[in-house]
HTML snippet that shows the backbone in 3Dmol.js (N, CA, C, O; Angstrom):
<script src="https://3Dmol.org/build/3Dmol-min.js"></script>
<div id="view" style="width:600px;height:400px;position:relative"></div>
<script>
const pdb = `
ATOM      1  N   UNK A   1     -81.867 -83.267 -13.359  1.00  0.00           N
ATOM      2  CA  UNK A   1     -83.309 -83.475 -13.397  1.00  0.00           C
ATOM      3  C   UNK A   1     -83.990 -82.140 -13.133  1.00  0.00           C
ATOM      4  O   UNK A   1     -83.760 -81.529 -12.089  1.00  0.00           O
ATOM      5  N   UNK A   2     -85.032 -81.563 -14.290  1.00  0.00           N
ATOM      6  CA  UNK A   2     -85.891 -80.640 -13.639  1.00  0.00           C
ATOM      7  C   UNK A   2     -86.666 -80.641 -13.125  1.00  0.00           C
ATOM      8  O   UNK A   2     -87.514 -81.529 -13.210  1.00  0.00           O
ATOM      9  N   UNK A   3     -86.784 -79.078 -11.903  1.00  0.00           N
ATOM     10  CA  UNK A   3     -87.890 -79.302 -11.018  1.00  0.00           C
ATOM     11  C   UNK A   3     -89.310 -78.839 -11.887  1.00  0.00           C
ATOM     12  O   UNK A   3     -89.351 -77.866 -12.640  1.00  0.00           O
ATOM     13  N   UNK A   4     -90.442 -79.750 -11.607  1.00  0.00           N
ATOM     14  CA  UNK A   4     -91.180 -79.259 -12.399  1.00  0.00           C
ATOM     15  C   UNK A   4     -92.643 -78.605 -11.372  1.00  0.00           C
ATOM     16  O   UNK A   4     -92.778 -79.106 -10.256  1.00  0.00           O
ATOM     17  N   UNK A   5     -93.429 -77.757 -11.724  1.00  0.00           N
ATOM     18  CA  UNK A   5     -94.436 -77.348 -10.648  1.00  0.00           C
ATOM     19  C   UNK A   5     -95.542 -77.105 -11.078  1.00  0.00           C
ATOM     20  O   UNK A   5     -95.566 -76.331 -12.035  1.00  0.00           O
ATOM     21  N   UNK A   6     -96.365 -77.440 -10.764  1.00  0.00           N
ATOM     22  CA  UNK A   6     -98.235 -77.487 -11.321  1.00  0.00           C
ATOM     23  C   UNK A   6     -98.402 -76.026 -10.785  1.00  0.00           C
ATOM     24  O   UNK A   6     -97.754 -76.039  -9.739  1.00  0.00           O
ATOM     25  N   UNK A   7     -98.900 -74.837 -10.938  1.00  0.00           N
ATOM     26  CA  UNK A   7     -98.995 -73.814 -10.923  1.00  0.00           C
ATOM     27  C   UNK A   7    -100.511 -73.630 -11.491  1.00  0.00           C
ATOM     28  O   UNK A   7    -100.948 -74.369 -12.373  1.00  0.00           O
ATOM     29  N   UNK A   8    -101.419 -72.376 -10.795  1.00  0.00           N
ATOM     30  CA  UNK A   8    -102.585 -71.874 -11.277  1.00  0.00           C
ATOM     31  C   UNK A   8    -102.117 -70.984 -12.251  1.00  0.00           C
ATOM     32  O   UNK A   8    -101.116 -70.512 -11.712  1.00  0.00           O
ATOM     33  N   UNK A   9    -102.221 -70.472 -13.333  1.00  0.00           N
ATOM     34  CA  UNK A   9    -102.457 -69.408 -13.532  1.00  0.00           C
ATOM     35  C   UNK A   9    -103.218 -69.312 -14.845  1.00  0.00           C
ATOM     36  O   UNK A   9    -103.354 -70.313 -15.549  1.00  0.00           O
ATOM     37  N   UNK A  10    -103.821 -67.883 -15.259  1.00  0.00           N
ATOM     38  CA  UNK A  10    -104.638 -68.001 -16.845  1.00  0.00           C
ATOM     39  C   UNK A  10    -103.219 -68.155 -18.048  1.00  0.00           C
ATOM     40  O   UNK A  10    -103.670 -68.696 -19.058  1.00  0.00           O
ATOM     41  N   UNK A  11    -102.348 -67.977 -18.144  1.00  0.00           N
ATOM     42  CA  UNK A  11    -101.780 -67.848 -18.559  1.00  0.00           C
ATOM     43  C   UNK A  11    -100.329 -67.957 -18.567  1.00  0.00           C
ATOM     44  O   UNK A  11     -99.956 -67.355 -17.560  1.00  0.00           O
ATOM     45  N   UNK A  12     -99.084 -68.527 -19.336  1.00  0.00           N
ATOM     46  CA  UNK A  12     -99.198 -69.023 -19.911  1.00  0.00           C
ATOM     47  C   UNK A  12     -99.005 -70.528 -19.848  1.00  0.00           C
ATOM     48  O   UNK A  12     -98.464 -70.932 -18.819  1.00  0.00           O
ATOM     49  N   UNK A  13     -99.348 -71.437 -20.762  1.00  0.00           N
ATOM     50  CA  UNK A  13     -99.530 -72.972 -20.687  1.00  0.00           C
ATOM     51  C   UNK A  13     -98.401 -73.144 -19.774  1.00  0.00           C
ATOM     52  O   UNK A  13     -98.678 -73.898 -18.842  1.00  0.00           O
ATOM     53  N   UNK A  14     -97.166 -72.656 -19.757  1.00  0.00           N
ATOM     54  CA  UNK A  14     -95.897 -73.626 -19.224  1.00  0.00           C
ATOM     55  C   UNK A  14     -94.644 -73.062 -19.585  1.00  0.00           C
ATOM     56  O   UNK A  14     -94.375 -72.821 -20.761  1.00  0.00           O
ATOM     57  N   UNK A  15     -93.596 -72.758 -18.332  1.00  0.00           N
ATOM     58  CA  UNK A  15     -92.660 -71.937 -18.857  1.00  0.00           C
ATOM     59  C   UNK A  15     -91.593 -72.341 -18.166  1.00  0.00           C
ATOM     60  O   UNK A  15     -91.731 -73.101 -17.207  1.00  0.00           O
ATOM     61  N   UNK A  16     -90.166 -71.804 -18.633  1.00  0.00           N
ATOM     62  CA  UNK A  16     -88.871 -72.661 -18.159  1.00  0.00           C
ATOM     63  C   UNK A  16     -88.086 -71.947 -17.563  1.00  0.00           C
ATOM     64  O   UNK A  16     -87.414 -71.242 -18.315  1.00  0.00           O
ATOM     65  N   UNK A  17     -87.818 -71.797 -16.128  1.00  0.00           N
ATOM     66  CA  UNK A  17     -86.858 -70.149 -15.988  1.00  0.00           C
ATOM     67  C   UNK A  17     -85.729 -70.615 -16.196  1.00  0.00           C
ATOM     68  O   UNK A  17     -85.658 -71.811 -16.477  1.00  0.00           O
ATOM     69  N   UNK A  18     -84.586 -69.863 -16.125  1.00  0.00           N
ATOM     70  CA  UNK A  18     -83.233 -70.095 -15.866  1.00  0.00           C
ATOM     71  C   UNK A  18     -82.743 -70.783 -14.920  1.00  0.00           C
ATOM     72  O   UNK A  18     -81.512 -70.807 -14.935  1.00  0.00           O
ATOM     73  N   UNK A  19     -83.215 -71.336 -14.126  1.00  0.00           N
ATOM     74  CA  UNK A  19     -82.350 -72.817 -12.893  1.00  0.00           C
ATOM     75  C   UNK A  19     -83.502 -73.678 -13.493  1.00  0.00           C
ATOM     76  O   UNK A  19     -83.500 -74.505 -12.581  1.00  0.00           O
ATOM     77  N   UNK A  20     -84.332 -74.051 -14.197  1.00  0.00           N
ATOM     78  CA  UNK A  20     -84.481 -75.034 -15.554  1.00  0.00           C
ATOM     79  C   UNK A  20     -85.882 -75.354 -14.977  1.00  0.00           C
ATOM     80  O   UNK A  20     -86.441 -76.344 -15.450  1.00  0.00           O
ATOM     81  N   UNK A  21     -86.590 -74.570 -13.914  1.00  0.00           N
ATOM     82  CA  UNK A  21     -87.473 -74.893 -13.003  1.00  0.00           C
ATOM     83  C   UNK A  21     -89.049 -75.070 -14.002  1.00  0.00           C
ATOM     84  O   UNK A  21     -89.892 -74.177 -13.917  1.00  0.00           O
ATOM     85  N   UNK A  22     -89.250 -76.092 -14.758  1.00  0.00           N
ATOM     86  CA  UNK A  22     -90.747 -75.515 -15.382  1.00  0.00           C
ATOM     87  C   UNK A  22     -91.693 -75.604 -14.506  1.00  0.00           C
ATOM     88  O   UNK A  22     -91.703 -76.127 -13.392  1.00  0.00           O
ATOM     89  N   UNK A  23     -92.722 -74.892 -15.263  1.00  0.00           N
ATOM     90  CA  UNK A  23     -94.088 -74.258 -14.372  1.00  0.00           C
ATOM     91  C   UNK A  23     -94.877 -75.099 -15.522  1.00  0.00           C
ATOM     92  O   UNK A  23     -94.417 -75.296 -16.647  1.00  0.00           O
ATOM     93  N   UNK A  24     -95.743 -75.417 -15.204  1.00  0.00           N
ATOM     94  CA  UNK A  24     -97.042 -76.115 -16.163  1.00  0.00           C
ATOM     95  C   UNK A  24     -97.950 -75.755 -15.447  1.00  0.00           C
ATOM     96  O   UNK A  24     -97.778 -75.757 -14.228  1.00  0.00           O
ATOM     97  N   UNK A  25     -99.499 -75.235 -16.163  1.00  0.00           N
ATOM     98  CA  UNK A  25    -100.572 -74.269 -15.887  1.00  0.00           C
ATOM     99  C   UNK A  25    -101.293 -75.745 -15.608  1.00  0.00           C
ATOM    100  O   UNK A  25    -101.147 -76.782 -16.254  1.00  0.00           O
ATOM    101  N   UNK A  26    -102.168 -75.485 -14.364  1.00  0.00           N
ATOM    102  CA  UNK A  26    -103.114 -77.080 -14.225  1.00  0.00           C
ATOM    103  C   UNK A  26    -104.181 -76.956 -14.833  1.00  0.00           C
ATOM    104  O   UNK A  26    -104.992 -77.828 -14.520  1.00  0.00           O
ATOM    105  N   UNK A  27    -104.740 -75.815 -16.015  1.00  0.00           N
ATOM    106  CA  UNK A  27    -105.340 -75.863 -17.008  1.00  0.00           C
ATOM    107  C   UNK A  27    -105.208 -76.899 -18.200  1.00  0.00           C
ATOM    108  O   UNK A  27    -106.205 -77.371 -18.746  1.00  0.00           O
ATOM    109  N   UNK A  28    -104.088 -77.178 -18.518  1.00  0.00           N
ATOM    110  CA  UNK A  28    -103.496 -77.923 -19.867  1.00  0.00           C
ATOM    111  C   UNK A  28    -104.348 -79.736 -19.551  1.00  0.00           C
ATOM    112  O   UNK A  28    -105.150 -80.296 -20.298  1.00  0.00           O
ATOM    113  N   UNK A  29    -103.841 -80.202 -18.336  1.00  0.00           N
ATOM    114  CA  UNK A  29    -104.881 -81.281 -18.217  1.00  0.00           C
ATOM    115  C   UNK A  29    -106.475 -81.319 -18.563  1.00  0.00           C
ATOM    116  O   UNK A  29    -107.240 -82.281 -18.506  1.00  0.00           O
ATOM    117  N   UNK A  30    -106.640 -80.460 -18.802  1.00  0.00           N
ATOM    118  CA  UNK A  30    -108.370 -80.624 -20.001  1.00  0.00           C
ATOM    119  C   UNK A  30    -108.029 -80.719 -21.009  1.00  0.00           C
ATOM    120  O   UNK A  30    -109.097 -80.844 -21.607  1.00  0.00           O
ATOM    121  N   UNK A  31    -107.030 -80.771 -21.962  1.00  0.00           N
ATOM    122  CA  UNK A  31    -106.766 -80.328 -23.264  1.00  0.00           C
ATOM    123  C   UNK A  31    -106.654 -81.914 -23.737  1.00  0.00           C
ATOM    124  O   UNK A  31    -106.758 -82.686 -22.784  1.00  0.00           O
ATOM    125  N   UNK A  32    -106.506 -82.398 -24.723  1.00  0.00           N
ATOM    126  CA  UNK A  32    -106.637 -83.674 -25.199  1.00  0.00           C
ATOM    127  C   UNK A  32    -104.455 -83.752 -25.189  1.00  0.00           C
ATOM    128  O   UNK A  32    -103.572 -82.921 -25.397  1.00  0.00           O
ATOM    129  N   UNK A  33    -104.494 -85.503 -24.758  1.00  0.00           N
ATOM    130  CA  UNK A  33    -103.162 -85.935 -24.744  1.00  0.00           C
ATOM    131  C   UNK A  33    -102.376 -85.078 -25.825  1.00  0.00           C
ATOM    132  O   UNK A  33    -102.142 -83.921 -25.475  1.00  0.00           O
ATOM    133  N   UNK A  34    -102.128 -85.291 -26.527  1.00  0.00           N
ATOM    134  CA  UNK A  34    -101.450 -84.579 -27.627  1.00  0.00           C
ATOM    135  C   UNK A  34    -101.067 -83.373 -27.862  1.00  0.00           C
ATOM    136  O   UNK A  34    -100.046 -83.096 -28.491  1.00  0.00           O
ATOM    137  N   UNK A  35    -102.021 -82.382 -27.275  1.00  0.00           N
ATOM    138  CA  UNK A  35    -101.801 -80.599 -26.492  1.00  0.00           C
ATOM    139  C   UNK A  35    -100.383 -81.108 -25.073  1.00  0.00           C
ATOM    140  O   UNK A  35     -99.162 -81.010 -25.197  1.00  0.00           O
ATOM    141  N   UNK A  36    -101.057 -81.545 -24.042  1.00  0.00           N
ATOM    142  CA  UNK A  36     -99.893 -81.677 -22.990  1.00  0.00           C
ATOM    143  C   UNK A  36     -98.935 -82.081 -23.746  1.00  0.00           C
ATOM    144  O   UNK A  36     -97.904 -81.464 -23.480  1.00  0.00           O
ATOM    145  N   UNK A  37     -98.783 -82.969 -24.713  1.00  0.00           N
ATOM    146  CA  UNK A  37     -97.248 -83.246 -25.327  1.00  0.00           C
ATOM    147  C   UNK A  37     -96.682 -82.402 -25.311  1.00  0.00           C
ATOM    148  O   UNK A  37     -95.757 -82.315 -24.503  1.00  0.00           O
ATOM    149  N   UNK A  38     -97.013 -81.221 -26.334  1.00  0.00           N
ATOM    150  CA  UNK A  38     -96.495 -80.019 -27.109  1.00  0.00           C
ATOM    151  C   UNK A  38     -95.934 -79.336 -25.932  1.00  0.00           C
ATOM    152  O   UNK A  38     -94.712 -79.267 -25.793  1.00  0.00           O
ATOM    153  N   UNK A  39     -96.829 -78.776 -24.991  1.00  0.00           N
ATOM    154  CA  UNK A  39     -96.506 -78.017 -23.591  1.00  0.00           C
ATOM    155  C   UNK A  39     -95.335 -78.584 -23.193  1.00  0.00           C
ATOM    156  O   UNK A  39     -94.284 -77.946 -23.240  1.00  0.00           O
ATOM    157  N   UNK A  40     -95.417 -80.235 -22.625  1.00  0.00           N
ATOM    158  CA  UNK A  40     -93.621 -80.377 -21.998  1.00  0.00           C
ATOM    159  C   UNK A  40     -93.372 -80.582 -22.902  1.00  0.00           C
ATOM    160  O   UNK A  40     -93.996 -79.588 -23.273  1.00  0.00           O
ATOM    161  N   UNK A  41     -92.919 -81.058 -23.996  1.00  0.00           N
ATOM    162  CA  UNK A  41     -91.962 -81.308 -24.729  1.00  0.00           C
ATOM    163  C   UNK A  41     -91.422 -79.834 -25.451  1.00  0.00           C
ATOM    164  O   UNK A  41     -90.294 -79.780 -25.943  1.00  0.00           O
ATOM    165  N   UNK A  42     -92.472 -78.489 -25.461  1.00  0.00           N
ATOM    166  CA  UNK A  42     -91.674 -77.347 -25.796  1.00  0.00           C
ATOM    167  C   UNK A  42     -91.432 -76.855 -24.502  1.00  0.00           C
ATOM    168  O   UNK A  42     -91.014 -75.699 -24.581  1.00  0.00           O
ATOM    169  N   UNK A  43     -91.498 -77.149 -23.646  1.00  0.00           N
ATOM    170  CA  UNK A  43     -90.332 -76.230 -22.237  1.00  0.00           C
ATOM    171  C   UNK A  43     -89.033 -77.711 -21.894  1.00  0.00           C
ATOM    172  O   UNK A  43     -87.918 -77.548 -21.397  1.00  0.00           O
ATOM    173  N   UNK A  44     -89.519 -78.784 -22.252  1.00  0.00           N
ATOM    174  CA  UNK A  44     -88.116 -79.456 -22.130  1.00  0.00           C
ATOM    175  C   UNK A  44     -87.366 -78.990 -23.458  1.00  0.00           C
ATOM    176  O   UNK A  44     -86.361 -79.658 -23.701  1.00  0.00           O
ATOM    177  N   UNK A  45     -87.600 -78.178 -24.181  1.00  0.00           N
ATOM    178  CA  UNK A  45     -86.228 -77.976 -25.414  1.00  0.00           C
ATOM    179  C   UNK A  45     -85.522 -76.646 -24.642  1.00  0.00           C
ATOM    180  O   UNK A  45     -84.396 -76.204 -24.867  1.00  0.00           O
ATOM    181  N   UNK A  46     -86.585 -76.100 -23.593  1.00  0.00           N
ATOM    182  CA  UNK A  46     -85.714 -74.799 -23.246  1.00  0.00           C
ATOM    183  C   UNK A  46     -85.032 -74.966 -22.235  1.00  0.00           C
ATOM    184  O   UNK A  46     -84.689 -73.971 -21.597  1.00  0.00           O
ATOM    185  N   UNK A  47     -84.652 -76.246 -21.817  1.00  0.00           N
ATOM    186  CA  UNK A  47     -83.755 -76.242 -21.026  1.00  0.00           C
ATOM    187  C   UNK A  47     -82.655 -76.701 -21.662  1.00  0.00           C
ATOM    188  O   UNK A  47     -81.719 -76.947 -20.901  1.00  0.00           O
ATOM    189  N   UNK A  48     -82.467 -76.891 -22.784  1.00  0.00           N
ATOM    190  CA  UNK A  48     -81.097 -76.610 -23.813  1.00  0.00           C
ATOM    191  C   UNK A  48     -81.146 -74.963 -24.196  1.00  0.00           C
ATOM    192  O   UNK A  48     -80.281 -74.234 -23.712  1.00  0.00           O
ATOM    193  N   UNK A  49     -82.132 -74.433 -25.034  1.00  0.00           N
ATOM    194  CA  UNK A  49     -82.091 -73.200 -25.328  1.00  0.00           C
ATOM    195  C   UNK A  49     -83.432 -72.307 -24.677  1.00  0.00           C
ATOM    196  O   UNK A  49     -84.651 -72.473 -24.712  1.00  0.00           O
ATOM    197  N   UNK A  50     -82.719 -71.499 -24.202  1.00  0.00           N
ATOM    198  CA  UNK A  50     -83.399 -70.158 -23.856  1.00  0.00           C
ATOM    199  C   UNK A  50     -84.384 -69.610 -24.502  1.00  0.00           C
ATOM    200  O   UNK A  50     -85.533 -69.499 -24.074  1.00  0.00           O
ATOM    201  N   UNK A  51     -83.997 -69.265 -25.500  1.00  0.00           N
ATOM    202  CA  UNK A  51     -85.187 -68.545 -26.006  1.00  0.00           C
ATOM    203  C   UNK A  51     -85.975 -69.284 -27.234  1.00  0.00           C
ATOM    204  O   UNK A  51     -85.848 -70.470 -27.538  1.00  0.00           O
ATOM    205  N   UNK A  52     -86.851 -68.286 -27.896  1.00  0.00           N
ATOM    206  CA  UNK A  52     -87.406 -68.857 -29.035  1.00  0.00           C
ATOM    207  C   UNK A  52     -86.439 -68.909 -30.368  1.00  0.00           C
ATOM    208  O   UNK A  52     -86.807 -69.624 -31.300  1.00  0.00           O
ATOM    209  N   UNK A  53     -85.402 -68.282 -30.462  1.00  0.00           N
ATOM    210  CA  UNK A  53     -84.400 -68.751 -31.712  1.00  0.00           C
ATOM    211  C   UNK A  53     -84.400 -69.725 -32.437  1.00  0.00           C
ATOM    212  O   UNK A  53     -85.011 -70.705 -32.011  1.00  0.00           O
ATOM    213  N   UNK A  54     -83.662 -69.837 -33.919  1.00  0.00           N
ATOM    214  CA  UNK A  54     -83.904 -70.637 -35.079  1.00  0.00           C
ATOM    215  C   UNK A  54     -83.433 -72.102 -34.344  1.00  0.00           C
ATOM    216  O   UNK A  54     -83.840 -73.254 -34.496  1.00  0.00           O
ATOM    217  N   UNK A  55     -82.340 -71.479 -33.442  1.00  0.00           N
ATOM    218  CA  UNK A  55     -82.301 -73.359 -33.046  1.00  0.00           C
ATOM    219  C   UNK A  55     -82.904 -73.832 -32.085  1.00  0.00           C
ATOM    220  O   UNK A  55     -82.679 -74.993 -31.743  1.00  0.00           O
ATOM    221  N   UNK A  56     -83.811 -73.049 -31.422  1.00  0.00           N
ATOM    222  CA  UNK A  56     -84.800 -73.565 -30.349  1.00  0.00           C
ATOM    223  C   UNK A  56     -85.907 -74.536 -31.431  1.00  0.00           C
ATOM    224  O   UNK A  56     -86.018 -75.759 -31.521  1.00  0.00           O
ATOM    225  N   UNK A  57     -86.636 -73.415 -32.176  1.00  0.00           N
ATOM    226  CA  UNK A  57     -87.219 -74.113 -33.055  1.00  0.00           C
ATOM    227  C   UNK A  57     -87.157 -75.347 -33.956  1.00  0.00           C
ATOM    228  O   UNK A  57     -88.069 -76.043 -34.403  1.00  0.00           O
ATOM    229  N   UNK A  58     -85.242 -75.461 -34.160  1.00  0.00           N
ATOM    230  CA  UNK A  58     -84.968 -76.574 -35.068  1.00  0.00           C
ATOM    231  C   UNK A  58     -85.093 -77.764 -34.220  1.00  0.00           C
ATOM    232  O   UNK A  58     -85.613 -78.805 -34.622  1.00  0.00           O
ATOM    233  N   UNK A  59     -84.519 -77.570 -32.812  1.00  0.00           N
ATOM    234  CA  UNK A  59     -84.429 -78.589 -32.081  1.00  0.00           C
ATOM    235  C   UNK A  59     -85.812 -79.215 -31.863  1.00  0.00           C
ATOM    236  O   UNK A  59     -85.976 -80.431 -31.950  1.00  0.00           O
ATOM    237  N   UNK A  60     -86.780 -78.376 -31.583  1.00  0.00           N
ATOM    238  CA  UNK A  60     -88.254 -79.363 -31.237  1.00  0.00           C
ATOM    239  C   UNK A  60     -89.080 -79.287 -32.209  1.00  0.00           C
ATOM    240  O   UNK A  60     -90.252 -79.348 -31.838  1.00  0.00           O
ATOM    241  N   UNK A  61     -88.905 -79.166 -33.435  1.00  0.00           N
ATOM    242  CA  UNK A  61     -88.952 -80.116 -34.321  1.00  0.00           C
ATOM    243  C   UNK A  61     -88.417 -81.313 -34.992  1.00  0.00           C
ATOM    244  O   UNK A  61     -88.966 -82.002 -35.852  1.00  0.00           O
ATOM    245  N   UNK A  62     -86.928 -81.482 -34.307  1.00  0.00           N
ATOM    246  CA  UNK A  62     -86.471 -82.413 -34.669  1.00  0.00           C
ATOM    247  C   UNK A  62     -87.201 -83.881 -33.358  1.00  0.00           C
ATOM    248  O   UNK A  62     -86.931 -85.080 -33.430  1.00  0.00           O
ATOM    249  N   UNK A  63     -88.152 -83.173 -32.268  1.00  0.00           N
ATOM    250  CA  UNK A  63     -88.465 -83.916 -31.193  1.00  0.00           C
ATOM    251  C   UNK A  63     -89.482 -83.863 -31.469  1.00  0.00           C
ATOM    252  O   UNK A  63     -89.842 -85.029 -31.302  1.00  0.00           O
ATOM    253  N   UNK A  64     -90.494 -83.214 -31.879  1.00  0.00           N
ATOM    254  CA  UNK A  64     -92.092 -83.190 -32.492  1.00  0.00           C
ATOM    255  C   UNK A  64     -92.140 -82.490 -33.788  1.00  0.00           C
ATOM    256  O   UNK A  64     -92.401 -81.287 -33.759  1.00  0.00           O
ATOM    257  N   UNK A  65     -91.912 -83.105 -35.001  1.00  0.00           N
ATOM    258  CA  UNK A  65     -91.817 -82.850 -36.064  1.00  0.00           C
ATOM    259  C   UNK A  65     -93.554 -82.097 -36.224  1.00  0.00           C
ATOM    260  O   UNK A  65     -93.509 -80.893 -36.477  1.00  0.00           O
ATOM    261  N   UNK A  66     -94.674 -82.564 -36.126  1.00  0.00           N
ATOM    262  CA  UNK A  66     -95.931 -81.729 -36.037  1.00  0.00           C
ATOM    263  C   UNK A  66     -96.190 -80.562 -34.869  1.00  0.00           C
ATOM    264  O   UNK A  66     -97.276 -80.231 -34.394  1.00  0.00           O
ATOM    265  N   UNK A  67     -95.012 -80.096 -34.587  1.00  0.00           N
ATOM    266  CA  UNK A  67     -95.401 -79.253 -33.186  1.00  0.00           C
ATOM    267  C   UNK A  67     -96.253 -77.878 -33.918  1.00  0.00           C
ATOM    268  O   UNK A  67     -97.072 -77.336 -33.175  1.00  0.00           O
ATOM    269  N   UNK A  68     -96.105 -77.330 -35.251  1.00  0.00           N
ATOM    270  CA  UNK A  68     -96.263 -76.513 -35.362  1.00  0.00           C
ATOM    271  C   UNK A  68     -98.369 -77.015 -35.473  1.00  0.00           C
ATOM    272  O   UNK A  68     -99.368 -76.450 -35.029  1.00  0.00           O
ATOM    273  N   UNK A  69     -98.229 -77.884 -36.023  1.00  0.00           N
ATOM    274  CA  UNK A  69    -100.046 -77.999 -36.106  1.00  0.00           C
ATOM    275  C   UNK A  69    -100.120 -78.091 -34.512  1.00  0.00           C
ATOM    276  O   UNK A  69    -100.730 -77.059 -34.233  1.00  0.00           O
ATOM    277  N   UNK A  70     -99.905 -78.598 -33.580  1.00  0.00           N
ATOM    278  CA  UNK A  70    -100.626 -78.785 -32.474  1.00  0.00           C
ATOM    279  C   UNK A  70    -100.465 -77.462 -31.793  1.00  0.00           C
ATOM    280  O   UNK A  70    -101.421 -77.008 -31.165  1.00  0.00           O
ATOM    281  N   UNK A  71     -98.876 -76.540 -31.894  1.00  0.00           N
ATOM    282  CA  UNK A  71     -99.583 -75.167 -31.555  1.00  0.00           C
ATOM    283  C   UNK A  71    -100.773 -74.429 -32.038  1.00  0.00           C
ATOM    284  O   UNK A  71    -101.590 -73.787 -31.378  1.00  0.00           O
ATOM    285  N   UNK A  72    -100.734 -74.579 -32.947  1.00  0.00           N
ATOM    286  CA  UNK A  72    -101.978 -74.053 -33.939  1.00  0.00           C
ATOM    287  C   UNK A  72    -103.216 -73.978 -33.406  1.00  0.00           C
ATOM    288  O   UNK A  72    -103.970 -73.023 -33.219  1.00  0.00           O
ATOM    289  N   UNK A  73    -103.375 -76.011 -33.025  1.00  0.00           N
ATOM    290  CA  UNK A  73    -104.725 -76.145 -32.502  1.00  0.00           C
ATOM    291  C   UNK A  73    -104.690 -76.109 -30.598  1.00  0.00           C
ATOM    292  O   UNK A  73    -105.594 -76.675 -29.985  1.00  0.00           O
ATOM    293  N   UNK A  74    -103.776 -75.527 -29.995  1.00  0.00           N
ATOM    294  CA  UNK A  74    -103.400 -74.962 -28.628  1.00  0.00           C
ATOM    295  C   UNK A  74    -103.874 -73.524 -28.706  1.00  0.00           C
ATOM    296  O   UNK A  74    -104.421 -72.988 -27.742  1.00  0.00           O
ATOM    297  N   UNK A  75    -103.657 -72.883 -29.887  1.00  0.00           N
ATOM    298  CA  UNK A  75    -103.861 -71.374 -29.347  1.00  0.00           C
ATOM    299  C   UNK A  75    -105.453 -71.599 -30.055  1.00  0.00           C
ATOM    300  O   UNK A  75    -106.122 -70.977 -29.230  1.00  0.00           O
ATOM    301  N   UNK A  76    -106.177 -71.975 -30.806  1.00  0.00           N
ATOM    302  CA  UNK A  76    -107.748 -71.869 -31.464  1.00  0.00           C
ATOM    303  C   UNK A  76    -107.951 -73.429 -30.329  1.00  0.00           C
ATOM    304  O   UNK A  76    -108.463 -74.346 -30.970  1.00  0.00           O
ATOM    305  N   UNK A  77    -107.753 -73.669 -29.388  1.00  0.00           N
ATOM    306  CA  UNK A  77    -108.455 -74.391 -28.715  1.00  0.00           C
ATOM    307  C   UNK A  77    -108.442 -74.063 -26.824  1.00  0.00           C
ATOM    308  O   UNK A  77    -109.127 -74.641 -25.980  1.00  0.00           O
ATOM    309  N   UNK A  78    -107.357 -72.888 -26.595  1.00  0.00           N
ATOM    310  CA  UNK A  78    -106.702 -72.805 -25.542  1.00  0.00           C
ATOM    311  C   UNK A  78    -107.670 -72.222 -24.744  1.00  0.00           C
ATOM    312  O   UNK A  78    -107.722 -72.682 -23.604  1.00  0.00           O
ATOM    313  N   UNK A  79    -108.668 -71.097 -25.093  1.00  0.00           N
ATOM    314  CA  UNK A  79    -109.478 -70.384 -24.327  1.00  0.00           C
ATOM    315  C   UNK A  79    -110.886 -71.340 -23.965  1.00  0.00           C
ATOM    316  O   UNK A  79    -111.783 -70.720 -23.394  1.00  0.00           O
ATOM    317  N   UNK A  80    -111.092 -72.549 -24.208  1.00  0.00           N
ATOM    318  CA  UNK A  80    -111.925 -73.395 -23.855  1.00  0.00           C
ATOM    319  C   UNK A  80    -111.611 -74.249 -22.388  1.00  0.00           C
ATOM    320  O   UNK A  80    -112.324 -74.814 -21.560  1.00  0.00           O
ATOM    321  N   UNK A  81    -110.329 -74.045 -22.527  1.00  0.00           N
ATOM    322  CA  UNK A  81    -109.570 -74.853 -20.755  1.00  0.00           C
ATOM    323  C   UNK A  81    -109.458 -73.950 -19.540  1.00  0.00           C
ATOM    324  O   UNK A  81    -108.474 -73.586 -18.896  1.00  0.00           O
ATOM    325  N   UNK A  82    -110.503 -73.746 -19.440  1.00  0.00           N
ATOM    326  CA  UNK A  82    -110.700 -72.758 -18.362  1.00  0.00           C
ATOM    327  C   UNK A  82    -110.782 -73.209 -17.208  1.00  0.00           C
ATOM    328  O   UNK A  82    -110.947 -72.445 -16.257  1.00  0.00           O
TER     329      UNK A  82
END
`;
const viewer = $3Dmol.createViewer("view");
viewer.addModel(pdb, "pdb");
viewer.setStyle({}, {cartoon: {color: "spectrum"}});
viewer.zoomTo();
viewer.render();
</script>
């Protein structure tokens, strides 16, 4: 089970270290349901893979097949969750 931790910071949404610990920014709770998806569901793929690689990518799309539109509308919507 990962530990997971509500964290301040501007930046970034949510990240996974190596003992699998994610951080989620307590910014992302303004963002509409469907943004927080994207956030855990792309740091739960990095606790299979590390980095951003072709199979990081294959994998969470095979778990959010639209992840790439909701990043899209995460980074042209992100500086409004202040």
């Amino acid at each position: 089970m990962p530990r997971v931790v509500i964290v301040d910071q501007q930046k970034p949404w949510g990240s996974c270290d190596r003992h699998g610990t994610i951080r989620l920014n307590w910014r992302i709770i303004q963002a509409p349901m469907h943004l927080d998806d994207y956030v855990i569901v792309h740091e739960l793929v990095h606790l299979r893979y590390r980095g951003h690689g072709p199979d990081y990518w294959h994998a969470l799309g095979c778990n959010m097949p639209d992840y790439e539109r909701r990043r899209e509308e995460l980074r042209r919507r992100g500086n409004g969750f202040a």
